[in-house]
C-alpha positions as CSV (number, residue, x, y, z in Angstrom):
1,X,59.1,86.7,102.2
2,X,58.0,83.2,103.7
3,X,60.3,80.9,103.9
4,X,57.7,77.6,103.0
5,X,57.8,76.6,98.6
6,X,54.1,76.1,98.4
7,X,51.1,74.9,100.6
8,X,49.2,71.5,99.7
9,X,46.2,70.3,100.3
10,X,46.4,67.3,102.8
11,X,43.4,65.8,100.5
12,X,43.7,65.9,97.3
13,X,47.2,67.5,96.7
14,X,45.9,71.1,95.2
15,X,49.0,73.0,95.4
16,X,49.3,76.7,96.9
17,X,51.1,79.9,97.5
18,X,53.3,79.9,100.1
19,X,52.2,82.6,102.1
20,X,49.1,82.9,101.6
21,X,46.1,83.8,104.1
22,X,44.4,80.7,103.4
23,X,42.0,78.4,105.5
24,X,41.1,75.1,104.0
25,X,41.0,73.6,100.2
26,X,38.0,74.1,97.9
27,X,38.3,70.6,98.5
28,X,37.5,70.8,102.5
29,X,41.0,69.2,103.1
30,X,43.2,71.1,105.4
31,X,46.3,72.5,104.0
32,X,50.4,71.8,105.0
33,X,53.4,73.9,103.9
34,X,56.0,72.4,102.1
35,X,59.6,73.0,102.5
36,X,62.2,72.8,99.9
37,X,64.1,70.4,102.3
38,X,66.5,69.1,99.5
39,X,68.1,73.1,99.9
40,X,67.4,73.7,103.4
41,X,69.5,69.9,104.3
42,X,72.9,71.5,102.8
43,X,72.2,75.1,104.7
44,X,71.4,74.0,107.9
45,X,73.1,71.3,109.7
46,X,71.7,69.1,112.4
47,X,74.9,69.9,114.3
48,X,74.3,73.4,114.2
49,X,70.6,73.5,116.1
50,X,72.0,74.0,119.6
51,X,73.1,76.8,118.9
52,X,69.8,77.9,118.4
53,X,67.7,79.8,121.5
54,X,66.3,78.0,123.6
55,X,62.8,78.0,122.9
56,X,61.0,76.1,119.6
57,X,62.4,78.6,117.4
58,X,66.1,76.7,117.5
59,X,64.1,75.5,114.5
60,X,63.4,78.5,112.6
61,X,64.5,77.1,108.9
62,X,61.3,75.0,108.7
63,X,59.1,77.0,110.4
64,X,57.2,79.7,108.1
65,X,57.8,83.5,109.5
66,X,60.7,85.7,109.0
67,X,62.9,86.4,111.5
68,X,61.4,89.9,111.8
69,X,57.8,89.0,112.4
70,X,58.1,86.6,115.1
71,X,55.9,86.4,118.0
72,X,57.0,84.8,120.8
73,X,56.7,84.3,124.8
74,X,59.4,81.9,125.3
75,X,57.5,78.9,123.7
76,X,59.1,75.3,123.6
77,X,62.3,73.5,124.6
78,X,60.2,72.2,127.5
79,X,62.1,69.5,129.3
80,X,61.9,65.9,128.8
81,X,62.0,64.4,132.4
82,X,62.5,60.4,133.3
83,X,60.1,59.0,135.6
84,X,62.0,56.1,137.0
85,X,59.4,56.0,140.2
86,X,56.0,56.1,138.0
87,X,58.0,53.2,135.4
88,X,58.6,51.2,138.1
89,X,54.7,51.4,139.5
90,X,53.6,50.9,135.9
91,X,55.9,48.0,134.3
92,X,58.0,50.2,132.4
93,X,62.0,50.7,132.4
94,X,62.4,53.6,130.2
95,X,59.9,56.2,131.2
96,X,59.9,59.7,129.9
97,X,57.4,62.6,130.6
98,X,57.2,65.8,127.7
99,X,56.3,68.6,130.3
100,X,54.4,70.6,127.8
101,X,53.0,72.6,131.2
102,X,55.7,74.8,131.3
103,X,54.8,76.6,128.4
104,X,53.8,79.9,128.2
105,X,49.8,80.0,128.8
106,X,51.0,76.8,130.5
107,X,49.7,74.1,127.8
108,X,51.4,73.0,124.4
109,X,48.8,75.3,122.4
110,X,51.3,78.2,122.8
111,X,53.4,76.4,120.1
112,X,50.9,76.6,117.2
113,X,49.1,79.6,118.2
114,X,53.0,82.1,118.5
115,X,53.7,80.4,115.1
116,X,50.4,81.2,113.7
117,X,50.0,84.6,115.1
118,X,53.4,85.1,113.5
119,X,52.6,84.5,110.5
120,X,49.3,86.9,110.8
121,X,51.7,89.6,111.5
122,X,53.3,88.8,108.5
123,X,50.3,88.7,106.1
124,X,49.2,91.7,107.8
125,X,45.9,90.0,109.2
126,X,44.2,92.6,112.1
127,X,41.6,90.4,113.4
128,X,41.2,86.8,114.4
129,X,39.3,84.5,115.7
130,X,39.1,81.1,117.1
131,X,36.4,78.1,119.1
132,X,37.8,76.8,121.8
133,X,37.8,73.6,124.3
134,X,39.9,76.1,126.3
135,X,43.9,76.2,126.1
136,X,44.1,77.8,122.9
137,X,42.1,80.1,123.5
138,X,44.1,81.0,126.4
139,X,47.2,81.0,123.7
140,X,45.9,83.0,121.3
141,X,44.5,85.6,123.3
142,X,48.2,85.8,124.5
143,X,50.2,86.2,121.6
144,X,47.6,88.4,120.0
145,X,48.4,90.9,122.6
146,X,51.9,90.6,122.4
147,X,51.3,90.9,118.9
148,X,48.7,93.9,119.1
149,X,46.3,92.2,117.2
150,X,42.2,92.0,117.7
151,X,41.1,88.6,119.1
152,X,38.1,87.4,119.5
153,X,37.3,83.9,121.4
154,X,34.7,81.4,121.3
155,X,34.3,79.0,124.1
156,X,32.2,76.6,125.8
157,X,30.2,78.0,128.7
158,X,31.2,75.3,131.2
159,X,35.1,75.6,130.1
160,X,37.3,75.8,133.5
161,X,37.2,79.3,134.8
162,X,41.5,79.8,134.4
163,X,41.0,80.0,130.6
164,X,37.9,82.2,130.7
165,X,39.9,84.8,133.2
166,X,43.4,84.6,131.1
167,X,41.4,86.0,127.7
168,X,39.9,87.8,129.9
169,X,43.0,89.6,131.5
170,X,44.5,90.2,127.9
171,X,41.8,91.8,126.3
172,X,40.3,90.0,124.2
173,X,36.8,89.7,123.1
174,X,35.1,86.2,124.8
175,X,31.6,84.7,124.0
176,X,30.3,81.7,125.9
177,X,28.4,79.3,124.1
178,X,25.9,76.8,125.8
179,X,27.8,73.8,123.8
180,X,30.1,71.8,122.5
181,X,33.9,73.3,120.3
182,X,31.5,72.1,117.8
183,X,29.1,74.8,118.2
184,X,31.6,77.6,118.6
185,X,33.2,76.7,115.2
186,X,29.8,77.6,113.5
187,X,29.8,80.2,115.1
188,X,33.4,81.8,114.0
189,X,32.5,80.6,110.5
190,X,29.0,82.4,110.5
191,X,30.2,85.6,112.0
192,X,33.9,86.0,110.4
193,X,33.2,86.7,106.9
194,X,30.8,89.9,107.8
195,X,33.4,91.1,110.4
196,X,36.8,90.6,109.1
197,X,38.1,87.5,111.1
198,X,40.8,85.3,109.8
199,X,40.0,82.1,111.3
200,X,42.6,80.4,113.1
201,X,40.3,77.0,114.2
202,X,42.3,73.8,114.6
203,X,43.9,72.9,110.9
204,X,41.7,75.6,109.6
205,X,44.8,77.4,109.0
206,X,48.1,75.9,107.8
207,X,50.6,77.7,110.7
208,X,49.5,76.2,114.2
209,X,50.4,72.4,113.1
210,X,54.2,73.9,112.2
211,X,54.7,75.2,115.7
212,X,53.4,72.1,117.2
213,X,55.5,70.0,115.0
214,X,58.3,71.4,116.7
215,X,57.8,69.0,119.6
216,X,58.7,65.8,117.3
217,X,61.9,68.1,116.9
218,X,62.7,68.5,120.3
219,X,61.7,64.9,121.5
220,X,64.5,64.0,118.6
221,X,67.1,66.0,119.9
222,X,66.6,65.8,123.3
223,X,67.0,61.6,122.8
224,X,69.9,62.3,121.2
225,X,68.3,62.5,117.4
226,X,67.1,58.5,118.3
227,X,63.3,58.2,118.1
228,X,61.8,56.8,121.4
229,X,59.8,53.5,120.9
230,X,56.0,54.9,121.4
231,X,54.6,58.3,121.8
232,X,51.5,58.5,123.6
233,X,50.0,61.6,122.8
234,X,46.3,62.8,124.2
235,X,43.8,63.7,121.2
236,X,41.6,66.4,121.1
237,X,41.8,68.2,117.8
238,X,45.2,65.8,116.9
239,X,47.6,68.3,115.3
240,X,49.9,67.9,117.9
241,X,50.4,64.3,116.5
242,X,49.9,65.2,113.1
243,X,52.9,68.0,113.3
244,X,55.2,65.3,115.1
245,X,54.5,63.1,112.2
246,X,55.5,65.8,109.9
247,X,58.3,66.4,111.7
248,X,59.9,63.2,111.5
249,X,59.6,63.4,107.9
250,X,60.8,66.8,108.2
251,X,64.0,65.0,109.8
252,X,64.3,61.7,107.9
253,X,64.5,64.0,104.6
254,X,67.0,66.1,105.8
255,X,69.1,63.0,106.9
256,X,68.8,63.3,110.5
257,X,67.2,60.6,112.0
258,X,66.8,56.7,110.3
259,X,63.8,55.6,109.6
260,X,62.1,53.8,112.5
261,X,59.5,55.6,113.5
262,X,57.4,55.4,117.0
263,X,54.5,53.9,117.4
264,X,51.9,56.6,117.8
265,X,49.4,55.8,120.6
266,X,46.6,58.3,120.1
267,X,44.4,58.4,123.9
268,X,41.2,59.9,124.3
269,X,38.7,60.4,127.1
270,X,36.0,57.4,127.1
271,X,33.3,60.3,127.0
272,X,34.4,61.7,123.6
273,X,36.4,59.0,121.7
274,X,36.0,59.4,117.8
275,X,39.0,58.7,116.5
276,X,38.9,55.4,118.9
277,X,36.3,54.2,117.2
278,X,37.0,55.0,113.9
279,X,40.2,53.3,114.8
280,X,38.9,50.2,115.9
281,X,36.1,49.9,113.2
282,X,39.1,50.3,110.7
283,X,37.6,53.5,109.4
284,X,39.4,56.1,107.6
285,X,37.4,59.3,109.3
286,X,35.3,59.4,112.5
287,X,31.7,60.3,113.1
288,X,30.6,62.7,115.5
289,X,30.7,61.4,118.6
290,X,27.0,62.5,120.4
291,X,26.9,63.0,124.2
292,X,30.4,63.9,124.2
293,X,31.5,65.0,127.6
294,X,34.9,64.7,130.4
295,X,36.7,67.0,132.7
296,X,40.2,66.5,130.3
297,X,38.2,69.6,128.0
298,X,41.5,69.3,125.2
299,X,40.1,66.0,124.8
300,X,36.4,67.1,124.0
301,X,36.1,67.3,120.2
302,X,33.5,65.2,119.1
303,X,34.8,65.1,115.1
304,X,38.3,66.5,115.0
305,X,38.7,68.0,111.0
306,X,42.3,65.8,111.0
307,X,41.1,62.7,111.6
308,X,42.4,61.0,108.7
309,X,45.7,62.5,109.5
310,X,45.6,61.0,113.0
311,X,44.4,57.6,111.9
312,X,47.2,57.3,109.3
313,X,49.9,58.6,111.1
314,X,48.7,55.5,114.1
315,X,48.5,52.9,111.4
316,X,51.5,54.0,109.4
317,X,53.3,53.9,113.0
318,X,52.0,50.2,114.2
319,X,50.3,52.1,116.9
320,X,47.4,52.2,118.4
321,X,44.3,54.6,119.9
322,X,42.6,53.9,123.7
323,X,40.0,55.9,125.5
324,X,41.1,56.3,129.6
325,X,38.1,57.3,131.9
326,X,37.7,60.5,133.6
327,X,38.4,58.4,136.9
328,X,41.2,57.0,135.8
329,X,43.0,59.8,134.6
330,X,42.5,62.1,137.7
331,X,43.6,59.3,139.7
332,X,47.0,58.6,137.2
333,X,47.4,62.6,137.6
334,X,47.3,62.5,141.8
335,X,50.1,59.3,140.8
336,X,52.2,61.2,138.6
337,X,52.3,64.1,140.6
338,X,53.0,61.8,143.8
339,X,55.6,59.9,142.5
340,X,57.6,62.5,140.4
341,X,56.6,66.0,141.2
342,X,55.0,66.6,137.4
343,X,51.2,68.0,138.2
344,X,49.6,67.5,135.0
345,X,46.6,67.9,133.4
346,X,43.7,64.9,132.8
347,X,44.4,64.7,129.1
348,X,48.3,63.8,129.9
349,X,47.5,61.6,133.1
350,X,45.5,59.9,130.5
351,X,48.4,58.7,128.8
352,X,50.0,57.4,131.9
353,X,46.7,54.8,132.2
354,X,47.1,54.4,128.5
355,X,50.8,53.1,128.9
356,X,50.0,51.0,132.0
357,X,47.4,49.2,130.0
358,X,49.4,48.4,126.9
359,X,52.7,47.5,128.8
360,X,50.0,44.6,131.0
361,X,48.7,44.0,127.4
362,X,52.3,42.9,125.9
363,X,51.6,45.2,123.5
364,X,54.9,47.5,124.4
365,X,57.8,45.7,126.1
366,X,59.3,46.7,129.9
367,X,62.3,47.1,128.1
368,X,60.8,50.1,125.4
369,X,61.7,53.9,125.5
370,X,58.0,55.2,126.1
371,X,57.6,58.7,125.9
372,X,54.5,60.3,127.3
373,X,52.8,63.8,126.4
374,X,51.6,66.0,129.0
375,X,49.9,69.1,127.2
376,X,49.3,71.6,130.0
377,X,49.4,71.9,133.7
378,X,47.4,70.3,136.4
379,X,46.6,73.8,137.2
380,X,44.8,75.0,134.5
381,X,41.7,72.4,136.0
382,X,40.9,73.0,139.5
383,X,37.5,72.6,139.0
384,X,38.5,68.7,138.1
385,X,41.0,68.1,140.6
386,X,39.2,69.8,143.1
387,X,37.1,66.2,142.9
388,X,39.8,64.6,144.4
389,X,40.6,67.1,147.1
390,X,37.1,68.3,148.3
391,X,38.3,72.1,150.7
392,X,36.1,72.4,153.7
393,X,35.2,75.6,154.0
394,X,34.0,77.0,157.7
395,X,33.3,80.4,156.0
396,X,32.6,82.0,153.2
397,X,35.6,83.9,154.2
398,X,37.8,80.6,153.6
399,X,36.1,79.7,150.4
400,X,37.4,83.2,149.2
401,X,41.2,82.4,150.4
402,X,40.6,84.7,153.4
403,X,42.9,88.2,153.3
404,X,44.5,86.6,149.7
405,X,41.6,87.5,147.9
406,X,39.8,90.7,147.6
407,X,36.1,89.9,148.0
């Protein structure tokens, strides 16, 4: 049986099954599950989570699925790696990096997507489907394979060509779409009725943001269960903010951390910055951001369904929210890689701009524990970093990689 007491309605507080094989509130609000954490906080000790595997499901007591209908590739535990060489370059002595790259699929989405697909298993759910900027696609087309189950993909046409071959290579079902995420969520809600989908679109579902919560977890031990100062964390859809937000009061329930919180910097791409504005015109939801285009694609959701979770959990937080340029956050991703070995992709070079900025602002001091988010690996965008490093090709034989690659 699941593990959660009930799901509520992040809205207007409708309360739920636990369990159940739900998408959003009648309300349109997206649902959370609820723990009974007052039980769980005598059963499970904070002492006892290293011995735990080493992957996010150390934390299995708050995370939904049973033991026995788990899905997972090794997800989590990613390391947490000082950069004293990029803090000095950018004003900062306490530095950190979240390598979220090293996941499987290589980006954070594996988190959310092997705890959802867990919980399909579960509930029994055959089919699913999902729109797509591009990295959780990739993850769900994964762990629907491991998990046997029918996955069909909605994406962007222009989305960079190492998602489109990984759901490619594990079978499952892809449409291009000449637009935006936007457009391929109409799509998955038009088509999945008729053919049996369960739709597992960003906070559509209540089971990705738990896996992705699981990085406030880890941040928290790995700083020895003392919050850093600021998280900077690139926002696309924003659940990987809203699940850290959760998780802290996850934590500060069950008695394991105080209550000083982070400031949560939310950073976005100048060509698609909704909750930015929002932010800045003091407004409790975005508005569809037209025209919205960059080469960080996790960033390119012109009117994230979470919004309000996003906004509160910045304001709540003292934080802030700053758009980078696509220029900026190449060049910042060339720097981080330079000066500490970490290739990562635009949407976390972002945040190392977005630090810069607010440490020459004042509005973070030298002296603050910053943690920054990278959410997947430089590799997954050669088509954007390939700006930066232009290959001369005297052949079409070199273009191809020569003898590496079959032609």
């Amino acid at each position: 049986m699941p593990k959660a007491t009930h799901l509520e309605c992040s809205l207007c507080a409708t309360k739920f099954d636990a369990g159940a094989a739900a998408n959003l509130c009648t309300c349109g609000g997206p649902l959370l599950v609820r723990f009974d954490l007052a039980t769980i906080r005598h059963r499970w000790l904070r002492r006892d989570v290293p011995n735990g595997p080493a992957n996010m499901w150390r934390y299995a007591p708050v995370l939904p699925p049973a033991e026995a209908s788990v899905v997972s590739l090794g997800e989590g535990w990613t390391p947490l790696l000082r950069t004293k060489r990029l803090g000095a370059r950018i004003g900062s002595d306490a530095l950190w990096v979240k390598d979220e790259g090293l996941n499987p699929t290589a980006s954070f989405k594996a988190r959310g997507l092997s705890c959802a697909v867990s919980m399909c298993v579960e509930l029994g759910i055959k089919k699913v489907a999902i729109p797509s900027a591009g990295n959780a696609a990739s993850a769900m087309a994964a762990y629907a394979a491991a998990a046997g189950i029918e996955a069909h993909i909605f994406m962007p046409r222009d989305v960079p060509q190492s998602n489109y071959l990984e759901c490619k290579a594990y079978g499952a079902h892809v449409t291009l779409i000449d637009g935006l995420i936007s457009d391929c969520g109409r799509m998955v809600a038009e088509r999945g009725p008729k053919e049996g989908w369960f739709d597992v679109s960003t906070l559509k579902e209540p089971y990705r943001i738990e896996g992705k919560k699981t990085m406030g977890y880890e941040v928290a031990e790995q700083m020895g269960w003392e919050l850093p100062d600021a998280i900077f964390y690139p926002t696309g859809g924003g659940v990987g903010m809203i699940g850290m937000w959760k998780a802290f009061d996850e934590m500060e329930k069950l008695g394991w951390i105080g209550g000083r919180r982070p400031k949560m910097i939310a950073v976005q791409a100048e060509g698609c910055q909704p909750v930015v504005r929002a932010f800045n015109e003091n407004a409790q939801r975005s508005t569809f951001f037209d025209g919205a285009h960059t080469v960080a694609s996790g960033l390119r959701v012109p009117k994230p369904l979470g919004d309000f979770l996003v906004l509160n959990a910045v304001r709540e937080s003292g934080g802030t929210a700053i758009a980078i340029s696509d220029d900026d956050m190449l060049r910042a991703g060339v720097q981080l890689a330079t000066d500490e070995g970490i290739f990562a992709a635009p949407e976390g070079a972002a945040c190392v701009v977005a630090a810069q900025r607010l440490l020459e602002s004042g509005f973070l001091k030298p002296t603050d524990r910053l943690v920054l988010y990278n959410t997947g690996s430089g590799l997954k965008y050669p088509e954007a970093y390939s700006t930066r490093f232009p290959r001369t090709a005297a052949s079409e034989q070199d273009k191809l990689g020569g003898l590496i690659t079959p032609r």
